[in-house]
mmCIF entry with sequence, helices, sheets and N, C-alpha, C, O atoms, coordinates in Angstrom:
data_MODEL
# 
_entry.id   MODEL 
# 
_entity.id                         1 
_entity.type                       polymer 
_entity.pdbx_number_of_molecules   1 
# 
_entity_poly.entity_id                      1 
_entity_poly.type                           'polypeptide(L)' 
_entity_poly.nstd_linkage                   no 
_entity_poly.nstd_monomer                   no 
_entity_poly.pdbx_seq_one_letter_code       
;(UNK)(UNK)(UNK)(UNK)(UNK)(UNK)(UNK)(UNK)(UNK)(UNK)(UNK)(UNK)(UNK)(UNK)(UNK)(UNK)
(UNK)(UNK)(UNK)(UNK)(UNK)(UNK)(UNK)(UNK)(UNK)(UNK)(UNK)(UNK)(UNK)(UNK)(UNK)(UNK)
(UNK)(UNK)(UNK)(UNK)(UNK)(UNK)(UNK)(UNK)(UNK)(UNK)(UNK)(UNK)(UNK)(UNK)(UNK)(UNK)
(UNK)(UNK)(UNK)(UNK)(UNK)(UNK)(UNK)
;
_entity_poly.pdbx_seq_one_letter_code_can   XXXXXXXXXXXXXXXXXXXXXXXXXXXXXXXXXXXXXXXXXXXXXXXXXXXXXXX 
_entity_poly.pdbx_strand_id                 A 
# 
loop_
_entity_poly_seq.entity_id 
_entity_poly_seq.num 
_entity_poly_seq.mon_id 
_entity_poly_seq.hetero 
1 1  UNK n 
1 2  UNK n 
1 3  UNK n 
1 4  UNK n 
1 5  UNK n 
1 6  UNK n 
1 7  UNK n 
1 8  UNK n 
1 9  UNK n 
1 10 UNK n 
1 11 UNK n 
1 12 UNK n 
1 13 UNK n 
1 14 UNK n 
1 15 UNK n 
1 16 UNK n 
1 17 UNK n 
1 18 UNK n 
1 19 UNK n 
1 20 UNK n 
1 21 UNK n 
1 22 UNK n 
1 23 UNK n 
1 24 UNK n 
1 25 UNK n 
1 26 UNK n 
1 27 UNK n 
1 28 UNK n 
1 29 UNK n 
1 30 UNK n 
1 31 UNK n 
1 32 UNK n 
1 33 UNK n 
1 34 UNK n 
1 35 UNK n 
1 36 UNK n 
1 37 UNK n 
1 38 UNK n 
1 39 UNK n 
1 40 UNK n 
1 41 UNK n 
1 42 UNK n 
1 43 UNK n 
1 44 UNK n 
1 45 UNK n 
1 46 UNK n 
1 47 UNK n 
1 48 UNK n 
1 49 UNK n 
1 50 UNK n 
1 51 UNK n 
1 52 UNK n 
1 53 UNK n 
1 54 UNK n 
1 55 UNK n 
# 
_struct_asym.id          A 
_struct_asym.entity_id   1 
# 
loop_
_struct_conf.conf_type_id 
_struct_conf.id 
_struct_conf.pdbx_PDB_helix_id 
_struct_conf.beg_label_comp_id 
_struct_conf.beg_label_asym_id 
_struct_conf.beg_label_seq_id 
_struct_conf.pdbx_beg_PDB_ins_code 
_struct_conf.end_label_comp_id 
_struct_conf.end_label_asym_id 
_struct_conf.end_label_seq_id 
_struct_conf.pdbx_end_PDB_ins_code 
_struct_conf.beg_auth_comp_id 
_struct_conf.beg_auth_asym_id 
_struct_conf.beg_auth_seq_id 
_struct_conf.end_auth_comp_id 
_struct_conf.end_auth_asym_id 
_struct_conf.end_auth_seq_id 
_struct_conf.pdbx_PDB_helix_class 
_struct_conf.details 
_struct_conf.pdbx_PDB_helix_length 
HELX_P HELX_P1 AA1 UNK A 3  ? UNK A 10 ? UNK A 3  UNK A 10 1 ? 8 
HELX_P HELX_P2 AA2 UNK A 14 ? UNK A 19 ? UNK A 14 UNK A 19 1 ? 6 
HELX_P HELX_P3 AA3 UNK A 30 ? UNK A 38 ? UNK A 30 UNK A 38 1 ? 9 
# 
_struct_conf_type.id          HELX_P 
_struct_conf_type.criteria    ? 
_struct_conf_type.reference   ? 
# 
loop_
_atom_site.group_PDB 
_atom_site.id 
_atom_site.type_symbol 
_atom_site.label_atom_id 
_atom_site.label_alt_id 
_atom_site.label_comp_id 
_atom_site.label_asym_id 
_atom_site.label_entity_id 
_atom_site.label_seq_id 
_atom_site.pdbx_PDB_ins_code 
_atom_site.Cartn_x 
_atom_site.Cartn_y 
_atom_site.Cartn_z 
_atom_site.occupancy 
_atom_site.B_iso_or_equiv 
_atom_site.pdbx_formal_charge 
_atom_site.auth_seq_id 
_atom_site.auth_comp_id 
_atom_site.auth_asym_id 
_atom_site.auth_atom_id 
_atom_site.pdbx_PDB_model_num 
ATOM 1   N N  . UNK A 1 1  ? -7.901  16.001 -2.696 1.00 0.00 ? 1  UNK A N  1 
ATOM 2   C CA . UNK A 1 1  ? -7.112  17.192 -2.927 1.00 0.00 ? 1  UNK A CA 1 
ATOM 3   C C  . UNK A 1 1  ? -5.675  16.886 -2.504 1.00 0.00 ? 1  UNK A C  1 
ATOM 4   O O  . UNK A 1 1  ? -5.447  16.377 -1.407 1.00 0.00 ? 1  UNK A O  1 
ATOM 5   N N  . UNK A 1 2  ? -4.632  17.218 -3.436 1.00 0.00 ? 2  UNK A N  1 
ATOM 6   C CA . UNK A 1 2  ? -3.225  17.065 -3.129 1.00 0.00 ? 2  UNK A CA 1 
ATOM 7   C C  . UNK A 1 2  ? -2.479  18.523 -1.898 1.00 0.00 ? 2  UNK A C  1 
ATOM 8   O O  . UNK A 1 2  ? -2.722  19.690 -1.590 1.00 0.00 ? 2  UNK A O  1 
ATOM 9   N N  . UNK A 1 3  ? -1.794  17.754 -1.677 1.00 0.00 ? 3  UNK A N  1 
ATOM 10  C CA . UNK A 1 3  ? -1.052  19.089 0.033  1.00 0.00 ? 3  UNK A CA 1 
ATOM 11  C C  . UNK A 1 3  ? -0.658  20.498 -1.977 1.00 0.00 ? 3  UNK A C  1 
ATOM 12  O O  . UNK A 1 3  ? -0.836  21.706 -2.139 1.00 0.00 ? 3  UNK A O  1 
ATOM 13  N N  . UNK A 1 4  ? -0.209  19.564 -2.795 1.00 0.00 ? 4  UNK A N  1 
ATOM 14  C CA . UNK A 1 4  ? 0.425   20.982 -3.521 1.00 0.00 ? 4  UNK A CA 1 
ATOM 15  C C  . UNK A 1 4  ? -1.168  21.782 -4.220 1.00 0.00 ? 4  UNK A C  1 
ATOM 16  O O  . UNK A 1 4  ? -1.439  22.956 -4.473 1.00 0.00 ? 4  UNK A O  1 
ATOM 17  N N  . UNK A 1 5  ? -1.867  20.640 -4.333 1.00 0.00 ? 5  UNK A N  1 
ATOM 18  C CA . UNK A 1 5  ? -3.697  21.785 -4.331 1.00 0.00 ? 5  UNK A CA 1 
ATOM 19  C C  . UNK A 1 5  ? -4.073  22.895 -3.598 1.00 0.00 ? 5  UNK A C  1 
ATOM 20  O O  . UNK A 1 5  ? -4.353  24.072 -3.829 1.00 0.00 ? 5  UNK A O  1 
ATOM 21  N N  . UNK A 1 6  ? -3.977  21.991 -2.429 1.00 0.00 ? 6  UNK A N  1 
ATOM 22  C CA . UNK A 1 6  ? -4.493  22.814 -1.219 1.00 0.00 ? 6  UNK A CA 1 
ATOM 23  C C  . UNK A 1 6  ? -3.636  24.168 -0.670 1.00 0.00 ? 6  UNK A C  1 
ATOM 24  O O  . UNK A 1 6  ? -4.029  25.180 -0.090 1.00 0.00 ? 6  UNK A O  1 
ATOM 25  N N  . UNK A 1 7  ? -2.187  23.701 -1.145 1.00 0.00 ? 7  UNK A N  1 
ATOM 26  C CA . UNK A 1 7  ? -1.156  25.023 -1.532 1.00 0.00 ? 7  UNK A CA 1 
ATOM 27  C C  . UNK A 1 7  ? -1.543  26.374 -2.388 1.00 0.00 ? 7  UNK A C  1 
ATOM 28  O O  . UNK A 1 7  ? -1.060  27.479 -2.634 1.00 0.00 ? 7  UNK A O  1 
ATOM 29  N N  . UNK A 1 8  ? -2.227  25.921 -2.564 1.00 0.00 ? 8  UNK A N  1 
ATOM 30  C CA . UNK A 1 8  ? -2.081  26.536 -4.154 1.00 0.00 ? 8  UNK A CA 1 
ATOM 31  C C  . UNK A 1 8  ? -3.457  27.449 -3.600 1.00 0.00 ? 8  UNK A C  1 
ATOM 32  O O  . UNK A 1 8  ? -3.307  28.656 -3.410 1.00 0.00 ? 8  UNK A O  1 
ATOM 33  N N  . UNK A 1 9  ? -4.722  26.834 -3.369 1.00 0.00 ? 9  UNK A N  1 
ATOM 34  C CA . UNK A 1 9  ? -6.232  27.265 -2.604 1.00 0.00 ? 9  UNK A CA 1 
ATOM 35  C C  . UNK A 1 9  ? -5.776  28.345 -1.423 1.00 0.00 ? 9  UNK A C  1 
ATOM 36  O O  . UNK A 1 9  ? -6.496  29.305 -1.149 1.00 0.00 ? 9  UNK A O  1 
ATOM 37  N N  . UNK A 1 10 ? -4.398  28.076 -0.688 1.00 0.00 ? 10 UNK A N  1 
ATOM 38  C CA . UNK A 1 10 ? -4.441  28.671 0.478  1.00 0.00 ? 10 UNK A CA 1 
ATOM 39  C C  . UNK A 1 10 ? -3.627  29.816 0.229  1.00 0.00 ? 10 UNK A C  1 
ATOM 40  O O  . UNK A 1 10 ? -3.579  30.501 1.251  1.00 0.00 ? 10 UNK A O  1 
ATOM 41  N N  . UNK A 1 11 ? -2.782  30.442 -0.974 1.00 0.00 ? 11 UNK A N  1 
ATOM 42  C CA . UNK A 1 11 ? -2.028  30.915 -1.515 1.00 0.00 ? 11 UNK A CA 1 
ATOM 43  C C  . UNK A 1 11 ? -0.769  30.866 -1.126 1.00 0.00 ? 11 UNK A C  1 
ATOM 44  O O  . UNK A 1 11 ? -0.110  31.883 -1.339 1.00 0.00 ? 11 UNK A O  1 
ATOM 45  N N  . UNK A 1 12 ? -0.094  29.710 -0.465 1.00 0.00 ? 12 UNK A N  1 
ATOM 46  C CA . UNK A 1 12 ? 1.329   29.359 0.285  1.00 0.00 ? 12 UNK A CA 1 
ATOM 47  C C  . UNK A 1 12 ? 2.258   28.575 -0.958 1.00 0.00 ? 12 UNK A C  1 
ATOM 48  O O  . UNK A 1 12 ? 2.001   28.285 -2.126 1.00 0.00 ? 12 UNK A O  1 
ATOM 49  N N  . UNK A 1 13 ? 3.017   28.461 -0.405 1.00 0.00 ? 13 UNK A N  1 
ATOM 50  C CA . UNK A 1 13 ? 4.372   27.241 -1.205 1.00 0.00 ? 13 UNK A CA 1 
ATOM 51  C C  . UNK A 1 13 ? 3.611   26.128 -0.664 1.00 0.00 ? 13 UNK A C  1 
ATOM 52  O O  . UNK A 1 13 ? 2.744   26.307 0.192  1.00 0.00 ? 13 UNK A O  1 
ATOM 53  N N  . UNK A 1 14 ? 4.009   24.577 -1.299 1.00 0.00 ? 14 UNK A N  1 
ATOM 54  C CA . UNK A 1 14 ? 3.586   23.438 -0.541 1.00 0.00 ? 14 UNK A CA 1 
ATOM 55  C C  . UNK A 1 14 ? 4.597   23.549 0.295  1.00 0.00 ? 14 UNK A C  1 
ATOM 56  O O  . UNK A 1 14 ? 4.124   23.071 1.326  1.00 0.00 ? 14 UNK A O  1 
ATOM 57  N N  . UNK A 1 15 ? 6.108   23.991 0.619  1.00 0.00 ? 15 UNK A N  1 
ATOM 58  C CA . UNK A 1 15 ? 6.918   23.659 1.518  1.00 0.00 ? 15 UNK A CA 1 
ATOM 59  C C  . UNK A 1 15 ? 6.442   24.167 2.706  1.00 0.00 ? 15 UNK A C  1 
ATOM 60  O O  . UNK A 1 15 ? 6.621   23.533 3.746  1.00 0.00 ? 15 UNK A O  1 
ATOM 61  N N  . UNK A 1 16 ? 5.481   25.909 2.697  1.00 0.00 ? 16 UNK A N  1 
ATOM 62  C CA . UNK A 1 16 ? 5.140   26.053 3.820  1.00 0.00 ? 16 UNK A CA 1 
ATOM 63  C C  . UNK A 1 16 ? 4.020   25.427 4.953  1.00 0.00 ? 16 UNK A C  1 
ATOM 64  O O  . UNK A 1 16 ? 3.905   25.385 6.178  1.00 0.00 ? 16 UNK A O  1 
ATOM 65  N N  . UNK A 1 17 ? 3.283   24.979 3.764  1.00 0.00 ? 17 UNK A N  1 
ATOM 66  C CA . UNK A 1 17 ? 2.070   23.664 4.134  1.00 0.00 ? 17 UNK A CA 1 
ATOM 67  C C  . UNK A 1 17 ? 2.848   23.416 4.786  1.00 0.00 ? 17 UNK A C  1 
ATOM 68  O O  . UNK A 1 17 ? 3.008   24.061 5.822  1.00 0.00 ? 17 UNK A O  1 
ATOM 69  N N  . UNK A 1 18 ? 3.760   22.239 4.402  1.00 0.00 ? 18 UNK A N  1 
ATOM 70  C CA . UNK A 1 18 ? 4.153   20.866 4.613  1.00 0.00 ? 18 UNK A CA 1 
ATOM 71  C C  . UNK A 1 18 ? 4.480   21.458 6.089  1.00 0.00 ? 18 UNK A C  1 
ATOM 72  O O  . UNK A 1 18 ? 3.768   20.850 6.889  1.00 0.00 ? 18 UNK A O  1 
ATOM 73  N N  . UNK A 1 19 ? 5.217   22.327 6.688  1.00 0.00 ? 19 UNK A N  1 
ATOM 74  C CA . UNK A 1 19 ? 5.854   22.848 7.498  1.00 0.00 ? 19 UNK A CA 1 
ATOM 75  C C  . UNK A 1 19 ? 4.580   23.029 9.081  1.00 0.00 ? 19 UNK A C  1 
ATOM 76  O O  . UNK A 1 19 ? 4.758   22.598 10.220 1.00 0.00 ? 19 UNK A O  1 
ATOM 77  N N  . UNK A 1 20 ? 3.477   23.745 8.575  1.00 0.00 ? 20 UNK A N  1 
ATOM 78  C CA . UNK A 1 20 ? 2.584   23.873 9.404  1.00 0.00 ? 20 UNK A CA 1 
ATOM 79  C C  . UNK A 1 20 ? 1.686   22.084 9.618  1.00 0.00 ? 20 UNK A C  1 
ATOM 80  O O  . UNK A 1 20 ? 1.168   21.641 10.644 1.00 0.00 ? 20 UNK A O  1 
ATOM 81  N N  . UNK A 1 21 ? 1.766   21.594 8.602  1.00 0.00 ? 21 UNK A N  1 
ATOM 82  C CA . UNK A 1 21 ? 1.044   20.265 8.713  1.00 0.00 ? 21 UNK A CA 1 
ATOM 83  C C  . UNK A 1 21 ? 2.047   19.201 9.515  1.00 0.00 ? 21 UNK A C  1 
ATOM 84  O O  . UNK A 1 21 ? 1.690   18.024 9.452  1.00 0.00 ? 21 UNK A O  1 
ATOM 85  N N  . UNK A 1 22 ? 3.379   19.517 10.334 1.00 0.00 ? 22 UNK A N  1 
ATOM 86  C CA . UNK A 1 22 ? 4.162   18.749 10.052 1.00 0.00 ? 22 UNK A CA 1 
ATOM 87  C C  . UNK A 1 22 ? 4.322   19.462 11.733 1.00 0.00 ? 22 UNK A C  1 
ATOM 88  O O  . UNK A 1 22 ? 4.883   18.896 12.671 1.00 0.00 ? 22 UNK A O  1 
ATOM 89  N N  . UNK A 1 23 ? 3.950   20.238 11.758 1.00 0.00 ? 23 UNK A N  1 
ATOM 90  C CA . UNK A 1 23 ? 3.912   21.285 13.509 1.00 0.00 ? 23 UNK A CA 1 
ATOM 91  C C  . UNK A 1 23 ? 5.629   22.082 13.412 1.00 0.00 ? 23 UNK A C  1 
ATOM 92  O O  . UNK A 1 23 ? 6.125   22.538 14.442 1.00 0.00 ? 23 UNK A O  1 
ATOM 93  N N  . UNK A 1 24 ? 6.348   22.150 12.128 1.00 0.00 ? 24 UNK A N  1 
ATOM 94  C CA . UNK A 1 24 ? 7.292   22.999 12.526 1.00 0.00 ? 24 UNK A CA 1 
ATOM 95  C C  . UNK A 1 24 ? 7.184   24.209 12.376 1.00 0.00 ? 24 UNK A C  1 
ATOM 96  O O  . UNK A 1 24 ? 8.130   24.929 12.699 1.00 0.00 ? 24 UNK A O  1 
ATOM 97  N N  . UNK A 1 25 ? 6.068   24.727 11.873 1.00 0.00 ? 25 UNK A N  1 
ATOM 98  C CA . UNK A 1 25 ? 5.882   26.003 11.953 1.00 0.00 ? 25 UNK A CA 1 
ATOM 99  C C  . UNK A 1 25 ? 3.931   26.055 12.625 1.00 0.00 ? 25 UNK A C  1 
ATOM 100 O O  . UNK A 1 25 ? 3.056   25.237 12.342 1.00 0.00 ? 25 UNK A O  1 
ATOM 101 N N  . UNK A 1 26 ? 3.829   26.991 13.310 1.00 0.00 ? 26 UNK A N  1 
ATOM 102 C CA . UNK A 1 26 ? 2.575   27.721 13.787 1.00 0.00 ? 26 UNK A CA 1 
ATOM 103 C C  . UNK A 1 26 ? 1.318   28.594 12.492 1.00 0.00 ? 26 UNK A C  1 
ATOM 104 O O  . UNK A 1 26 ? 1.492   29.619 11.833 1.00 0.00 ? 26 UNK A O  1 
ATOM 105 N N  . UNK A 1 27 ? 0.322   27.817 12.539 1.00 0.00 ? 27 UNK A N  1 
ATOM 106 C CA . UNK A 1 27 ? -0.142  29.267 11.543 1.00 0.00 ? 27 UNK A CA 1 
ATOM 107 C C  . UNK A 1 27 ? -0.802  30.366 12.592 1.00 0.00 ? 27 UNK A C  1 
ATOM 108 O O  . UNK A 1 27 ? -1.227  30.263 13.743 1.00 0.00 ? 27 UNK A O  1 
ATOM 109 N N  . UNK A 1 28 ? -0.659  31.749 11.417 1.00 0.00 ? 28 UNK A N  1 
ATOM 110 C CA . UNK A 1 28 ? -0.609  32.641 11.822 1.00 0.00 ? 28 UNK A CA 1 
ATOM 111 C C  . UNK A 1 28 ? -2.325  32.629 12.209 1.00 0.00 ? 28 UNK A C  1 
ATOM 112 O O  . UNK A 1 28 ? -2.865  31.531 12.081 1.00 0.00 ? 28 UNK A O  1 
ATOM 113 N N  . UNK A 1 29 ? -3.075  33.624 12.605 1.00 0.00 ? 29 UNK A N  1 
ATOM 114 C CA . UNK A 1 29 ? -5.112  33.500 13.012 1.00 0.00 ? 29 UNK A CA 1 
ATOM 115 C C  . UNK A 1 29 ? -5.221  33.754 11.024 1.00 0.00 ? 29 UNK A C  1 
ATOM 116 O O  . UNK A 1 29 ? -6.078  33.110 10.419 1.00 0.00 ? 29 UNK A O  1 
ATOM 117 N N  . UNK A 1 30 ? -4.534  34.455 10.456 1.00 0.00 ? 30 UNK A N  1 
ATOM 118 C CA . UNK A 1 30 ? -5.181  34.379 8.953  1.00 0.00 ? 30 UNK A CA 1 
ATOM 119 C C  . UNK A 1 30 ? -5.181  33.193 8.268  1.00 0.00 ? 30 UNK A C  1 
ATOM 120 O O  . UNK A 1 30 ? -6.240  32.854 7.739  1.00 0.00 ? 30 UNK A O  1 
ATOM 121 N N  . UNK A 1 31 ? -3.929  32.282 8.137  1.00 0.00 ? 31 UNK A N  1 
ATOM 122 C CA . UNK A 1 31 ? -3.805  31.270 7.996  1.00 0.00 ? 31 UNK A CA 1 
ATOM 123 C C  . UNK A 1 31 ? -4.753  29.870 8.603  1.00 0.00 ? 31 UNK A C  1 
ATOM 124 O O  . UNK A 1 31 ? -5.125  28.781 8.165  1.00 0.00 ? 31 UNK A O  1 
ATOM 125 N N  . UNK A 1 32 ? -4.858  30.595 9.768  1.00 0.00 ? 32 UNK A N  1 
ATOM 126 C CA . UNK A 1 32 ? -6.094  29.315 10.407 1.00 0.00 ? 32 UNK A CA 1 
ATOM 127 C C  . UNK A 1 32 ? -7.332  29.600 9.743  1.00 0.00 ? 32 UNK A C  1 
ATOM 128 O O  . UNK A 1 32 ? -8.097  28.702 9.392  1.00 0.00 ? 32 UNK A O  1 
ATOM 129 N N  . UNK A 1 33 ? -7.576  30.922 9.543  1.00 0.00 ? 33 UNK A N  1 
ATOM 130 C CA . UNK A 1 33 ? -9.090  31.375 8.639  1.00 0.00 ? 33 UNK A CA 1 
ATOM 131 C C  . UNK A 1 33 ? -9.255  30.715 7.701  1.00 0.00 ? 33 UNK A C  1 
ATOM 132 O O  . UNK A 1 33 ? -10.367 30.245 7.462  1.00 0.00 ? 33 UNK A O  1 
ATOM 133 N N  . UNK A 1 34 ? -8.277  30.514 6.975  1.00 0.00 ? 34 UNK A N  1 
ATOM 134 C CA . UNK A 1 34 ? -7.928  30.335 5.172  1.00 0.00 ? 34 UNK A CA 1 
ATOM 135 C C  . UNK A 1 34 ? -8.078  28.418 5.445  1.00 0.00 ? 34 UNK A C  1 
ATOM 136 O O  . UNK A 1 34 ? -8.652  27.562 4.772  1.00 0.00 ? 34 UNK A O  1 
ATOM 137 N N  . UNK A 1 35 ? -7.570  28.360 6.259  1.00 0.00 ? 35 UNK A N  1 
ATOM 138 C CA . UNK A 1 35 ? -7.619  26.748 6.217  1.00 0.00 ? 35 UNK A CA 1 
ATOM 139 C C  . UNK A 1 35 ? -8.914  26.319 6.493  1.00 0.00 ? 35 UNK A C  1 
ATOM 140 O O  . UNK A 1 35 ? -9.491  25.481 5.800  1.00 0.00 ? 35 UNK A O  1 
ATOM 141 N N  . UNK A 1 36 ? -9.496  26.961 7.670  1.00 0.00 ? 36 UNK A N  1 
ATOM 142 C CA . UNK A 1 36 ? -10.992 26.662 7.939  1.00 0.00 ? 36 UNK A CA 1 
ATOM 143 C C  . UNK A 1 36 ? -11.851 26.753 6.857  1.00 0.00 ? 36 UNK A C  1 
ATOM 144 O O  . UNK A 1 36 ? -12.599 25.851 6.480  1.00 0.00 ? 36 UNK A O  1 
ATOM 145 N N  . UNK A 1 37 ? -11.750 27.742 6.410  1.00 0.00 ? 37 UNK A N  1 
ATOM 146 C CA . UNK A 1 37 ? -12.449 28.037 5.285  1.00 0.00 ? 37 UNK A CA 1 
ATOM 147 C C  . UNK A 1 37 ? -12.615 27.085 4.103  1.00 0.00 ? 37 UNK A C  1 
ATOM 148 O O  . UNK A 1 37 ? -13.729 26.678 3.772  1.00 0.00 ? 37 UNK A O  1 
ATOM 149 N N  . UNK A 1 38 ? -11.326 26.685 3.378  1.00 0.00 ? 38 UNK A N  1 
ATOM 150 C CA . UNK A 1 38 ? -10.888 26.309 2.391  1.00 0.00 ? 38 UNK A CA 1 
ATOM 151 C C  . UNK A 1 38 ? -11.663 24.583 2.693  1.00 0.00 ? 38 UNK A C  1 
ATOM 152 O O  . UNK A 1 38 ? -12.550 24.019 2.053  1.00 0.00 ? 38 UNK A O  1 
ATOM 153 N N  . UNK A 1 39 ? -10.941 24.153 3.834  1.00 0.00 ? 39 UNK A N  1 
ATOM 154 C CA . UNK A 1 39 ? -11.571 22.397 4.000  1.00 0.00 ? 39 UNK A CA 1 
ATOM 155 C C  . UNK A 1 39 ? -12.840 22.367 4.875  1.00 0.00 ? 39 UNK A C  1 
ATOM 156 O O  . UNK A 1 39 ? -12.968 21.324 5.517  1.00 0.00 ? 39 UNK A O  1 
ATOM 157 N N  . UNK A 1 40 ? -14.000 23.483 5.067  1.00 0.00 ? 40 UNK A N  1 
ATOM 158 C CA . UNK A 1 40 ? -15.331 23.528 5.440  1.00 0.00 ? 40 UNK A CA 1 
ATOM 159 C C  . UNK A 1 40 ? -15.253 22.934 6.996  1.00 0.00 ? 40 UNK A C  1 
ATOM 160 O O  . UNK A 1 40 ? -16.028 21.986 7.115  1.00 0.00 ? 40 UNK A O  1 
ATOM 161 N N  . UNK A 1 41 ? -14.478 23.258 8.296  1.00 0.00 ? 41 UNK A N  1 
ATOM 162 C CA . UNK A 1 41 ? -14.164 23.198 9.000  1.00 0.00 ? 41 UNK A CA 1 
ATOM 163 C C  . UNK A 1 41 ? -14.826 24.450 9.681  1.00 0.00 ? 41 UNK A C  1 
ATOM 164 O O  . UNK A 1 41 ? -14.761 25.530 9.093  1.00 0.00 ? 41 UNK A O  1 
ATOM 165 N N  . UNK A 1 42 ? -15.559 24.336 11.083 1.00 0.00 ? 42 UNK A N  1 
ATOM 166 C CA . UNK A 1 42 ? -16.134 25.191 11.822 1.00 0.00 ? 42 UNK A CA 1 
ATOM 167 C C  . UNK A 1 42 ? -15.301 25.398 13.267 1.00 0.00 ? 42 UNK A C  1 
ATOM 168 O O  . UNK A 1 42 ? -15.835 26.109 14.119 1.00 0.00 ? 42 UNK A O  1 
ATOM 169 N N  . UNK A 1 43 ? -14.029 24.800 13.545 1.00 0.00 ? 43 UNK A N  1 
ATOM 170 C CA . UNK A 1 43 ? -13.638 24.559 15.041 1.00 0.00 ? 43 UNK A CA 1 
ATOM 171 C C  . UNK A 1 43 ? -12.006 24.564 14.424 1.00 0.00 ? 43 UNK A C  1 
ATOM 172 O O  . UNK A 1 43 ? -11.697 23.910 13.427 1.00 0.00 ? 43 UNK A O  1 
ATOM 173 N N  . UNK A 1 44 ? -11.199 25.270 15.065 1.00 0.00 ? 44 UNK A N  1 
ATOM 174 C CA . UNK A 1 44 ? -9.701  24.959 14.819 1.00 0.00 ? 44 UNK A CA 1 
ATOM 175 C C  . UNK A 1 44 ? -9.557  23.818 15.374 1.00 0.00 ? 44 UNK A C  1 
ATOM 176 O O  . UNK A 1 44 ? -9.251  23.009 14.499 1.00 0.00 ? 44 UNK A O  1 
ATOM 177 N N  . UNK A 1 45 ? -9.610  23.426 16.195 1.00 0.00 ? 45 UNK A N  1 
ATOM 178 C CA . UNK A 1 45 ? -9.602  21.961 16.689 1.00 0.00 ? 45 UNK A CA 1 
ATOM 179 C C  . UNK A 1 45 ? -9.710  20.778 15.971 1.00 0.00 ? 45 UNK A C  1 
ATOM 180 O O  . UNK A 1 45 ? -8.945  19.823 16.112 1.00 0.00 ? 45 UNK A O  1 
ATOM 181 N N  . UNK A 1 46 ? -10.373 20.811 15.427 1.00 0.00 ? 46 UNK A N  1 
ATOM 182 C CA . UNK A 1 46 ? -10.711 20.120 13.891 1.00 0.00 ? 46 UNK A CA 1 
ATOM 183 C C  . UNK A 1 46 ? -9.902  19.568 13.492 1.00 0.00 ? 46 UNK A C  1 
ATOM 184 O O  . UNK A 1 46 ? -9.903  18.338 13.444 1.00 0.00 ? 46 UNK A O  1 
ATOM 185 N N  . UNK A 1 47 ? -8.703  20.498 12.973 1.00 0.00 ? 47 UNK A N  1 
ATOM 186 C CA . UNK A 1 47 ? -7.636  20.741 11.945 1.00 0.00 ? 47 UNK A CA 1 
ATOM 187 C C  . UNK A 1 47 ? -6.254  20.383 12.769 1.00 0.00 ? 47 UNK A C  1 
ATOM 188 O O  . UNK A 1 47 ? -5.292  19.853 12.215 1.00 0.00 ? 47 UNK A O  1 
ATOM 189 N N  . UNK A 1 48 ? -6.277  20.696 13.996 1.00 0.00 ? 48 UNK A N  1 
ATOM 190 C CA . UNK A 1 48 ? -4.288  20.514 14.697 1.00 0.00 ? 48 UNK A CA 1 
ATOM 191 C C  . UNK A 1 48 ? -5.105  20.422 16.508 1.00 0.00 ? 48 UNK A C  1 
ATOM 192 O O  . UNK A 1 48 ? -6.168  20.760 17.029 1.00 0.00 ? 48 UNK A O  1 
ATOM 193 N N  . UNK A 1 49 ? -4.081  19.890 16.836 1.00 0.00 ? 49 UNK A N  1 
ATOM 194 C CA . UNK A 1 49 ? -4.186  19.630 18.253 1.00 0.00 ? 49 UNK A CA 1 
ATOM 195 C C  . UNK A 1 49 ? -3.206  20.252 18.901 1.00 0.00 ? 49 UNK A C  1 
ATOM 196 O O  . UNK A 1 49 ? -2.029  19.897 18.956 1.00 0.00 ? 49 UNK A O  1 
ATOM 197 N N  . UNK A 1 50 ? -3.907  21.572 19.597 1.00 0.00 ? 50 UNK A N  1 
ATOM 198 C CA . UNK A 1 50 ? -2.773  22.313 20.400 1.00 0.00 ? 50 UNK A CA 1 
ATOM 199 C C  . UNK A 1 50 ? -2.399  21.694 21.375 1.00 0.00 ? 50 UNK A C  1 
ATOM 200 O O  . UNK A 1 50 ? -3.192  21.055 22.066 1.00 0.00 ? 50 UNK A O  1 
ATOM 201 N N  . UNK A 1 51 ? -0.607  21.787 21.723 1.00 0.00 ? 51 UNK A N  1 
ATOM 202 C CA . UNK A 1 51 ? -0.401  21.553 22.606 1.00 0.00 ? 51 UNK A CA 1 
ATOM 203 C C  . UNK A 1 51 ? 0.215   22.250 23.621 1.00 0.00 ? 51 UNK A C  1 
ATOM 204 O O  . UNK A 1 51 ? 1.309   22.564 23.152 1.00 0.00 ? 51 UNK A O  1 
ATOM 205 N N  . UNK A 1 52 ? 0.125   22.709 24.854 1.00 0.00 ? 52 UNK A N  1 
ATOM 206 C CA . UNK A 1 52 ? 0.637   23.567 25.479 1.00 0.00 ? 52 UNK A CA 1 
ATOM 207 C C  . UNK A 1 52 ? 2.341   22.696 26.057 1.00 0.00 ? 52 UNK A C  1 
ATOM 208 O O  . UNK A 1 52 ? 2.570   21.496 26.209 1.00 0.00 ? 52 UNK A O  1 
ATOM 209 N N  . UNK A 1 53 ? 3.139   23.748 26.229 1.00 0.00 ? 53 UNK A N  1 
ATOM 210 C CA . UNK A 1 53 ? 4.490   23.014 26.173 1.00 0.00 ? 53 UNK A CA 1 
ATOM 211 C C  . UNK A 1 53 ? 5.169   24.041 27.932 1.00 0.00 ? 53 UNK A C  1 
ATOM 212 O O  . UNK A 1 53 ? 5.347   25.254 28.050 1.00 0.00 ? 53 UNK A O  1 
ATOM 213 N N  . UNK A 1 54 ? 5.317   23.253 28.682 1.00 0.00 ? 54 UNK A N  1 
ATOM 214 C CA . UNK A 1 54 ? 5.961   24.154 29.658 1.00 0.00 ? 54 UNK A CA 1 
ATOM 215 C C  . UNK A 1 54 ? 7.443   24.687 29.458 1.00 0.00 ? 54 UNK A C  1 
ATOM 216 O O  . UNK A 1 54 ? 8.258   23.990 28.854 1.00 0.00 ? 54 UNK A O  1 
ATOM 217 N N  . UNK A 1 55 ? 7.790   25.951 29.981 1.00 0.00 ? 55 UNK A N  1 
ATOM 218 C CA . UNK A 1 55 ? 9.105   27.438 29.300 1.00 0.00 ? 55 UNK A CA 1 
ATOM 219 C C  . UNK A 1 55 ? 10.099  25.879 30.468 1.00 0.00 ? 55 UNK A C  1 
ATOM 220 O O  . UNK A 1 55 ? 11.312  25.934 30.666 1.00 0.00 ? 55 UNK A O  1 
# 
């Protein structure tokens, strides 16, 4: 599956993909649904590696 497929499956722009796949943007909990969903993923973890960042 191409990032502009999977755009397209998740109903985003590929630029906003690219953006969350790329960690400059956060997805929103719907967006994490839609992704889980879409690539048969049971764990957000799966998908991105949070990182906690100290203020």
């Amino acid at each position: 599956m191409t990032q502009n497929e999977l755009a397209g499956l998740l109903g985003v722009s590929s630029g906003h993909l690219s953006r969350l796949i790329n960690g400059r943007r956060c997805p929103s909990p719907s967006m994490r649904r839609r992704l889980m969903d879409v690539l048969g993923c049971s764990e957000f973890d799966d998908l991105f590696v949070v990182v906690v960042c100290d203020e």
